[in-house]
Steps between C-alpha positions, in 0.01 A plus 500: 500500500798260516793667758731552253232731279397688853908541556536677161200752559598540866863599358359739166259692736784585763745556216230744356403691827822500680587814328151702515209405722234328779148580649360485805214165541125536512500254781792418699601169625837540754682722612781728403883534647608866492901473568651804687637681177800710542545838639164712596265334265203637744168540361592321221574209676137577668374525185648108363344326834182704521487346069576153566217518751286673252433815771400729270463767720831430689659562128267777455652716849884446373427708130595888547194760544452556131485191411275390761322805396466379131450147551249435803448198661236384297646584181840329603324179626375471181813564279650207728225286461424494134870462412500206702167308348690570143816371599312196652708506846421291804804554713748813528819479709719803558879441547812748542424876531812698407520857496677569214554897548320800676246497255439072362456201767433175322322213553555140387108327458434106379134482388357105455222542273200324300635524166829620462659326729751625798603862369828680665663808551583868623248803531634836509327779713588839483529642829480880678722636748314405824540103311142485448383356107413716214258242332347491157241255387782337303666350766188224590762288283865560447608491104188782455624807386324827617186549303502086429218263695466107468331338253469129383408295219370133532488184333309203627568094483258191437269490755481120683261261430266348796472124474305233619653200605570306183668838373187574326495904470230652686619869388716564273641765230526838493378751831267619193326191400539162755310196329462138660410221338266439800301802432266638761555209757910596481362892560346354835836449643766711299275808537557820256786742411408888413479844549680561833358679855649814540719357799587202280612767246716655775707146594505428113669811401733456807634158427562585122165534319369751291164665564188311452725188429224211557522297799318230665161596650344197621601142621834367444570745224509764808624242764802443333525796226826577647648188378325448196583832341869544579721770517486797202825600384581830360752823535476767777525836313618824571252757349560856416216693637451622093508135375355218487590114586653463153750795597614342841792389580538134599617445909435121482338198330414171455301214387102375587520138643159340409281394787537094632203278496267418791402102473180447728312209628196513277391234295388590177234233470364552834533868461269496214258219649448769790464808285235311297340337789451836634412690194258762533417483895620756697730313737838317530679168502850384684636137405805390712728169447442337867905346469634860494267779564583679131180658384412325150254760388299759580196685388300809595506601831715234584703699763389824464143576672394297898187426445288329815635094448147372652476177544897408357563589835377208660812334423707674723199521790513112509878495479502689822202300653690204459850635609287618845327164545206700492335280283543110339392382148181322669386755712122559424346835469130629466332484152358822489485819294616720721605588889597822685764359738720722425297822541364540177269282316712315237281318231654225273514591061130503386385469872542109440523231779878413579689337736547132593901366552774744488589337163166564377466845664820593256396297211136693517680837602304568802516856594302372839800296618774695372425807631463376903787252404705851434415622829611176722803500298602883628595799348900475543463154371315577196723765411752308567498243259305749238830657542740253425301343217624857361223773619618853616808495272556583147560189298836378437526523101807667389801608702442842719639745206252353222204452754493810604444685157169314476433515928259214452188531812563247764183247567420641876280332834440801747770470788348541730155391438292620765175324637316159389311668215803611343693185603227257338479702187860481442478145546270476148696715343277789532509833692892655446631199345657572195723331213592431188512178301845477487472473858229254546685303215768509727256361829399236210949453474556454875234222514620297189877536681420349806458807686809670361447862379769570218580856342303577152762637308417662124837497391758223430803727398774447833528797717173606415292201749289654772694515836248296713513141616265235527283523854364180655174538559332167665591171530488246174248332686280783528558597129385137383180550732425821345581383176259189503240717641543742180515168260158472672395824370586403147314136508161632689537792643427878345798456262365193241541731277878518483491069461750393249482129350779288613659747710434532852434921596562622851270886528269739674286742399402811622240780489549816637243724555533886395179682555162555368455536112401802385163512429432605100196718414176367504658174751256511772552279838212304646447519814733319760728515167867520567687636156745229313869536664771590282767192554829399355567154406802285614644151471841393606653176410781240472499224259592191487398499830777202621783566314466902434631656200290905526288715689264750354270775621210649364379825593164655269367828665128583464451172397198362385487173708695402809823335502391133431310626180665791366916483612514063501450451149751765412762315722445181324612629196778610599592175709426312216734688214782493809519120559 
């Protein structure tokens, strides 16, 4: 709304209430000035401060004993409260309190609310002899007449479109009926809009919205439903207990102003590649732009379910070894298939012999060096750098307001992690460790940027950025070790499978155990038989792998193959349709 439009309604609804009426909010923000009145204003004064401060029960003690008697606490909270949710007040501010004879004080009240604007004027309370207030249910809202109670009629604006980051609409049209020319894959980020919660219903009605108005449910329809929908206009009515709306008198008015669009990082080509790349498999996709952290697309369970990372891991295990000087590229280790050095036997994927240099070791994904390699590297270490990669915080994707409507999981390490078992598991991303792809996209990210964690925002629309800043987390020298050592992966390591022709692809895999299968009837187990394990499937990349353009993490839960057969091929599609 331009200023000179908000200047005209701002005017029409104080030239409309000034005369007649205001309500009390639903939820306050501020305070209230009560002046000191003239002569003996007493409880009624009480009575203005106890309202501004919405002390119900404060008000409640000042009313004489029959009205207290006919109204009880309960039933006067109430009157108070539903006037305010259908005025649509947020802030109530008491002024003057006069006494005008032996039996009137008054009481000058400013209400700011949702949709009518900032609403002024004078309440008259009858008073008895001892000063104390005769109330009626009418006077919740001055400009009600006894017998009268609040009612309110709404009309709605256009609802905002979400866009990607060409301006191509990934929701828009009517609350009723969103469409995308993306389809399903613009669904994966925009989310839905529908029937509302019964607490949704609550803060809909009380910024303007009639009952069961649609809202956003899921995604950024709900993140940033607030901005997208607007603000409904309408009248505030006075109602005669034997009428209906249409018989109400008006106390103010004025006009919807359509909801503003939210433009967000996505790319609509990458978006799709991801959604189809995906397509069935229960599981999720995150694709950053390495130059600036934005997310590009996302699919699935792309931020919303920490699932054990596995072997992904690894990458920030040998960023800490390295940081330590625990360990150089040509360090040798045992081939073997597996070790108990750090309490616990630990057995390499498919019991197979690893080991070799450290750049093999990583390139090979040996759980048998990894896991002691945790352990020499310490706890507070580990957790350390797990922690400034991004782990144990909620990731930064919109700014706090937005975020928090969606209160995406944070990817966590245990802190503390207690004893080597624990402390080696972490290290291969198994035991506690949990995230999402979004943030083993964003491990993928810091490596690509020469050690430089950036923020993933969602959004590209100003104020609405995430807060957080970019985090160094190793050296540049460190990131180009770790990065040649995943470029290794890629070339001859687990991760062949994610190979593109002419482009150079920096990844890991990873395979992280859940449990034992459950056995279906008539399965029988030889003997010495151990049952299949449940796993889920991971590969996280950069590509090209000198000059980096995106990251991308895979994530496939109860897959059917480990990360190098079942999550690589995926990410290669997606690398491919985003260079």
């Amino acid at each position: 709304m331009s200023n000179s439009r908000a200047s005209r309604r701002r005017r029409r609804l104080v030239a409309r209430t000034l005369p007649v009426g205001m309500a009390a909010a639903l939820a306050f923000a501020g305070g209230a000035v009560v002046g000191a009145g003239s002569e003996e204003a007493g409880g009624a004064e009480r009575f203005a401060r106890a309202w501004s401060a919405q002390d119900f029960e404060a008000m409640h003690a000042e009313l004489t004993p029959g009205a207290r008697d006919r109204y009880p606490l309960e039933r006067f909270r109430r009157a108070y409260v539903e006037a305010q949710a259908t005025a649509t007040a947020v802030r109530v501010t008491t002024g003057e309190v006069e006494r005008v004879d032996d039996r009137h004080a008054a009481i000058d009240v400013a209400v700011d609310t949702h949709a009518f604007g900032r609403l002024e004027g004078r309440l008259d309370l009858p008073l008895d002899d001892e000063g104390r207030i005769a109330w009626e249910p009418h006077h919740v809202f001055f400009g009600l007449q006894k017998g009268e109670s609040l009612g309110r009629v709404t009309s709605t604006g256009k609802r905002g479109k979400l866009l990607a980051r060409d301006g191509t609409p990934l929701a828009e049209g009517p609350a009723t009926a969103r469409t995308s020319p993306l389809g399903a894959a613009a669904l994966a980020i925009a989310g839905s809009v529908g029937s509302p919660s019964r607490k949704q219903e609550k803060q809909l009605y009380a910024r303007g919205f009639p009952p069961g108005a649609p809202t956003g449910t899921s995604g950024l329809e709900l993140a940033f439903d607030e901005r997208l929908a607007g603000q409904p206009g309408g009248q505030l009515l006075a109602v005669p207990s034997d009428g209906t709306l249409a018989d109400g008198r008006i106390l103010a008015s004025s006009e919807p102003v359509d909801g503003r669009n939210v433009k967000t990082t996505i790319d609509p080509e990458i978006q799709q590649a991801a959604v189809e790349a995906l397509g069935g498999l229960y599981g999720g996709i995150a694709v950053l732009d390495v130059d600036t952290g934005q997310v590009l697309a996302v699919a699935g369970l792309a931020f919303s379910a920490p699932q054990p990372p596995g072997s992904t891991f690894k990458v920030i295990t040998a960023t800490a070894a390295l940081d330590e000087g625990v360990v150089k590229t040509g360090d040798t280790f045992p081939v073997e298939t597996s070790n108990s050095e750090i309490g616990r036997e630990i057995s390499n994927s498919h019991d197979s012999p690893c080991g070799g240099t450290f750049v093999q070791s990583f390139a090979k994904s040996c759980n048998t060096v990894f896991a002691p390699l945790g352990v020499k590297v310490g706890a507070e270490k580990l957790i350390e750098v797990a922690e400034a990669f991004g782990f144990n915080q909620p990731p930064a994707l919109m700014a706090e307001e937005a975020q928090a409507a969606l209160d995406p999981p944070a990817s966590t390490i245990p802190n503390p992690i207690e004893g080597d078992v624990a402390l080696g598991e972490s290290a291969i991303g198994q035991g506690q460790v949990l995230a999402t792809p979004l943030q083993m996209a964003s491990v993928a990210q810091t490596i690509a940027n020469g050690g430089t964690r950036l923020p993933t925002p969602i959004v590209r629309t100003g104020e609405l950025r995430p807060e957080a800043e970019p985090v160094e987390v190793t050296s540049p020298e460190t990131a180009a070790t770790v990065r040649d050592m995943m470029v290794e992966v890629v070339r001859s390591g687990t991760g062949t499978a994610a190979a593109l022709p002419d482009v150079q692809v920096a990844g890991k895999t990873g395979t992280a155990e859940l449990g034992p299968k459950a056995l279906q009837p008539g399965d029988q187990l030889g003997e010495g038989e151990e049952p299949e394990q449940e796993v889920d499937a991971w590969f996280t990349a950069f590509a090209p792998a000198k000059h980096p353009k995106v990251a991308v993490a895979v994530m496939i839960v109860n897959a059917n193959g480990d990360g190098g057969v079942v999550a690589a091929p995926i990410a290669r599609q997606v690398l491919a349709a985003a260079l």
